[in-house]
N, C-alpha and C positions, 0 to 999 in steps of 0.2 A: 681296607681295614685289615690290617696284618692279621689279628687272632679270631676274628669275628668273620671274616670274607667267605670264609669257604661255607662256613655253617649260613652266615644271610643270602649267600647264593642258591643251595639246596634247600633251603624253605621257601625261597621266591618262586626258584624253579619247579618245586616239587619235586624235589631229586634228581636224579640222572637221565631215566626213562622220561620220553615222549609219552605219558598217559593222558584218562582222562584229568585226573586232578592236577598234570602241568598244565595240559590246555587251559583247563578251567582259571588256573589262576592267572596267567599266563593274558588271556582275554580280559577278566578282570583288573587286572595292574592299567591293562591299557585304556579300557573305559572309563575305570573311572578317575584315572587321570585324566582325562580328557577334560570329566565336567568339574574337576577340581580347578583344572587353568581357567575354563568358563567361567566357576563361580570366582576366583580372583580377581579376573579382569573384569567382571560385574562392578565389584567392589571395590575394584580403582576409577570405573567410569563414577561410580555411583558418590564416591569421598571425594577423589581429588578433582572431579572437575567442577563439584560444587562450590569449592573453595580456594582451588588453585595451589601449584606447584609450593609457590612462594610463600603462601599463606596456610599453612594445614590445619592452623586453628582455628581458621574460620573468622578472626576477628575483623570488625568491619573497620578498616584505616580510613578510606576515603571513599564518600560513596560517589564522587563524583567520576569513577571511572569506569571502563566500557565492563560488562559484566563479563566472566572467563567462561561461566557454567554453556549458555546456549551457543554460543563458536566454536569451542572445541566438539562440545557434544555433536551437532551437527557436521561437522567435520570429521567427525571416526564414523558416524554412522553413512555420510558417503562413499567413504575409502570404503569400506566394508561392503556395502552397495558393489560398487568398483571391484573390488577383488572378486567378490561373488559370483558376477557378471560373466567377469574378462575367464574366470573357471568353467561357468555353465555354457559359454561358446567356445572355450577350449576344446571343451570333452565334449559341443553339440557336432562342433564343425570340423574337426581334426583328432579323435579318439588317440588315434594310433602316437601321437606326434610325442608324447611322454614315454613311450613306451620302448622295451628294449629290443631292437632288431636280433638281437641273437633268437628269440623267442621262436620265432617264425622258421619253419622248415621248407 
């Protein structure tokens, strides 16, 4: 943002100085983005798999078709499962293996 950049930069950042109030916000920007993408992707599990991609309105066309809500849902919460897993035996079994060799003296 041409006119606006420099000013939405030093209030994000708290200025120029490394203080406490950049830190401070600085950690907050990050947290609670964090649980902002959480509560989103709640709220995508929670609408669109009730009702489907194709359907957002929920209107019932044919009931004689396979339900969308409990396969996908069970489906993300494997992957997730999975992901969780294949991180908590990364970092069990092999700490170092993401990490950067320059680090080391």
């Amino acid at each position: 943002i041409p006119y606006l950049g420099t000013m939405l930069v030093q209030w994000v950042l708290g200025g120029f100085a490394v203080d406490n109030a950049t830190l401070t916000r600085f950690f907050m920007f990050h947290f609670v983005l964090l649980y902002m993408v959480a509560a989103a992707t709640m709220v995508n599990f929670t609408f669109l798999h009730q009702t489907g991609s194709n359907n957002p309105m929920g209107i019932n066309s044919d009931s004689d078709k396979i339900p969308f809500h409990p396969y996908f849902s069970w489906k993300d919460v494997v992957g997730f499962m999975v992901l969780i897993l294949s991180l908590v035996l990364l970092s069990l079994i092999n700490p170092y293996m993401l990490g950067d060799p320059d680090n080391f003296i």
